[in-house]
N, C-alpha and C positions, 0 to 999 in steps of 0.2 A: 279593812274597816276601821282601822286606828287610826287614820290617816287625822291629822292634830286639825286641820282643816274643816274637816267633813263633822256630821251629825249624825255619828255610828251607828244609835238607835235607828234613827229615822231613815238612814241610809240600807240597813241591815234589814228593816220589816220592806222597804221599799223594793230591795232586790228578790225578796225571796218571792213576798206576791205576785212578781213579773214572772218569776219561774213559776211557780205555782200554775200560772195558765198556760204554759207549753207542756203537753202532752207525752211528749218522748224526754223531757227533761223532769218532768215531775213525781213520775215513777220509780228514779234514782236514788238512793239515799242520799244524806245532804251535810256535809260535814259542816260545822258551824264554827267558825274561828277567830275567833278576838282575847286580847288580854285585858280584857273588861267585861266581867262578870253580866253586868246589866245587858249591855249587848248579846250578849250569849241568851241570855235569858228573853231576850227581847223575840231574838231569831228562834229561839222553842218553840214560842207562841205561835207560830208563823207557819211549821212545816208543818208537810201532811207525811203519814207513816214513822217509821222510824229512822233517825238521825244521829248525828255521832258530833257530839261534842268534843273543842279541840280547844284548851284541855283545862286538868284541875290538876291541883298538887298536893302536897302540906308545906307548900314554902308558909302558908299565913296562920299552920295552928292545926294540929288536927280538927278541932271544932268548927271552924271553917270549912273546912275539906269536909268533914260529913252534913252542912247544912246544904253545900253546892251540888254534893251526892246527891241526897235527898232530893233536888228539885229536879233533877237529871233523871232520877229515877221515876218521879213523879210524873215527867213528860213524856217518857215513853222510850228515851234515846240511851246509845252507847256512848262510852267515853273513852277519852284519853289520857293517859296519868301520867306526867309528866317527873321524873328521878328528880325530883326535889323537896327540899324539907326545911325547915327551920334554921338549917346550915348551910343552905345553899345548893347548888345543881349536883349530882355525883359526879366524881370523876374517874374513881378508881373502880373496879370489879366489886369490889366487897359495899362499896357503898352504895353501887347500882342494885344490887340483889338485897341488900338490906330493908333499901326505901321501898323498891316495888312490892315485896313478900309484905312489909308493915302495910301499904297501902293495902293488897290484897286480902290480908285479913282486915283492916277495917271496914271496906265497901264489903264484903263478903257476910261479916258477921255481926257488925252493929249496924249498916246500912239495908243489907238485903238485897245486893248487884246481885243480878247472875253474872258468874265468873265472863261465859262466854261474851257478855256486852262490857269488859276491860279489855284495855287496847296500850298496851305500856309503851311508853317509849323513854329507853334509856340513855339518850342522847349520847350522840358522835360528836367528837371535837374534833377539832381540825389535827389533819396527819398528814404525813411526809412535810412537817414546817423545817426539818432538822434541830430541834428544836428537841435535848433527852428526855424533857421531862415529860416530850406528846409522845415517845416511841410506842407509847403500848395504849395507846388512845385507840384506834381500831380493835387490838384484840379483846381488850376491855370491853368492850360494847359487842363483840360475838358470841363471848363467853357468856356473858349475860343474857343476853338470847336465847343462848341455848340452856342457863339455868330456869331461864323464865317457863319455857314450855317443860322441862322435866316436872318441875316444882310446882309448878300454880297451875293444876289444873286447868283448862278450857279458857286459859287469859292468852289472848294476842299479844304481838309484838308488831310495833312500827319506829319507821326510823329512816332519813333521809340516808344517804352513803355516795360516798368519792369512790373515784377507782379503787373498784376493789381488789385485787391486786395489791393496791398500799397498805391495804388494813392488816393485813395477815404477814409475820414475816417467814421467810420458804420452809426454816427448819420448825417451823409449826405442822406443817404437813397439810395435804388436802383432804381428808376425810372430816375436820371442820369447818372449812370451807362448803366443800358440796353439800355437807348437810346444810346449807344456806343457801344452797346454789351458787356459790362465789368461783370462780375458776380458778383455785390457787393453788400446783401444783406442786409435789412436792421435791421431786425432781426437774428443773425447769430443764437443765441442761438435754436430759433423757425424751422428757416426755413435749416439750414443748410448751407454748402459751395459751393454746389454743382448747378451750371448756372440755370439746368433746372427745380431742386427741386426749385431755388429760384423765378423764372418767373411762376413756377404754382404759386407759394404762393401769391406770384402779383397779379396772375388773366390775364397773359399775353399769359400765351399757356396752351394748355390743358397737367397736367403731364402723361408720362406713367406711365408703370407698376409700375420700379422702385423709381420714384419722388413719385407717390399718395402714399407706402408705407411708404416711410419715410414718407411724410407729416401727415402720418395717425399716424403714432409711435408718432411723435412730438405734436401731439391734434393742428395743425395745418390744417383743411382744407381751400381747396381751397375759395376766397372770392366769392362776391356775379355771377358771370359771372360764375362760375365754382362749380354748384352744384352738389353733389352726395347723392342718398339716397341707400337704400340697403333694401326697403321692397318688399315683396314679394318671396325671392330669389332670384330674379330679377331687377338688378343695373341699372343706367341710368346714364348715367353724359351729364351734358345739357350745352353747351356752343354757347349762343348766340342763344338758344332758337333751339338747334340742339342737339337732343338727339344719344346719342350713347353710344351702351349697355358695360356693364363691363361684365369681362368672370367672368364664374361663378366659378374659381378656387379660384379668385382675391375676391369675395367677401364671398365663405369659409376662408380663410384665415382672414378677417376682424374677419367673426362669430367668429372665434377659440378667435382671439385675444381678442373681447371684452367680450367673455364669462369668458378666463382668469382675 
């Protein structure tokens, strides 16, 4: 709706009331997005239920940022808070947690947001440029993340992302990664590339057919939560003290391979 051409306003009330009369599309919440205020404000007027404003900051003043609040909250919608301030966009960990916590106690305590309708986004620069000074530009904005939900109670987090893969590097480990859902192993060589091969190797889901396979090629089993034996004929894999049997193709197949 910025487009330097168009009449944002008129453009912005125009599309929405067209949505407005589609039934399966009106139900939907309605993110609203421009970097001009008035627009934003225009498209408030417009929806029905609850909507999510995209976004405010304190790039122009905190006084600014709680009058924007204030109309935001006044309409009815949730927002998004954009890791910028008076200085400019964050870049580092400490400045992301900084900006976000400051915002979150201002809409919280002199605005009156309920935390749950904050939606923060700590913005991703670009990664893998080879570029030292981007190297820790992915972890910076995980870590964050995951400061954001310990810290700031019932606030969201959102945030575009590149292969993730790049963001993380290996000797960071996968246990924050998966707390993100990200796939990033921390033995790549052991456990492979692949999500679910790498959360059995964790000990975090029980693998199938396929994951136990590989893990089994790689002399990789599962750790202590995720035991398998194979005597008898008859396989068992026990997780969390909950036995459930392997088919017995699955553990032919073993035989062949360790007989080879």
């Amino acid at each position: 709706m910025d487009e330097g051409l168009l009449d944002s306003e008129e453009a912005m009330v125009t599309f929405l009331n067209l949505v407005a009369a589609e039934p399966d599309i009106s139900k939907v919440p309605v993110m609203i997005d421009s970097s001009k205020w008035t627009v934003i404000e225009a498209g408030l007027k417009c929806i029905q239920g609850k909507g999510v404003v995209n976004s405010i900051s304190l790039k122009e003043g905190e006084e600014a940022f709680i009058e924007q609040a204030k109309l935001v909250l006044r309409y009815g919608a949730a927002v998004v808070v954009m890791a910028f301030d008076e200085d400019g966009q964050a870049d580092t960990f400490e400045r992301k947690t900084q900006i976000c916590a400051r915002s979150y106690k201002v809409l919280t305590e002199k605005v009156g947001f309920a935390p749950e309708d904050i939606i923060f986004d700590p913005n991703i620069f670009a990664v893998a440029t080879g570029i030292e000074e981007h190297n820790n530009y992915g972890v910076d904005f995980l870590e964050a993340t995951r400061w954001i939900r310990e810290n700031l109670p019932h606030a969201h987090v959102s945030g575009g992302r590149v292969e993730p893969v790049l963001l993380v590097p290996r000797q960071r480990g996968c246990a924050r990664g998966h707390a993100l859902g990200v796939p990033v192993p921390r033995h790549p060589e052991r456990h492979g590339h692949g999500y679910r091969q790498c959360r059995a190797a964790c000990g975090l889901q029980r693998p199938g057919a396929r994951a136990a396979r590989a893990l089994h090629r790689r002399g990789d089993e599962p750790p202590s939560r995720l035991h398998g034996s194979h005597a008898g004929g008859r396989g068992t894999l026990e997780r969390r003290g909950r036995p459930e049997t392997r088919s017995r193709s699955y553990l032919a197949h073993m035989g062949r391979r360790q007989a080879s």
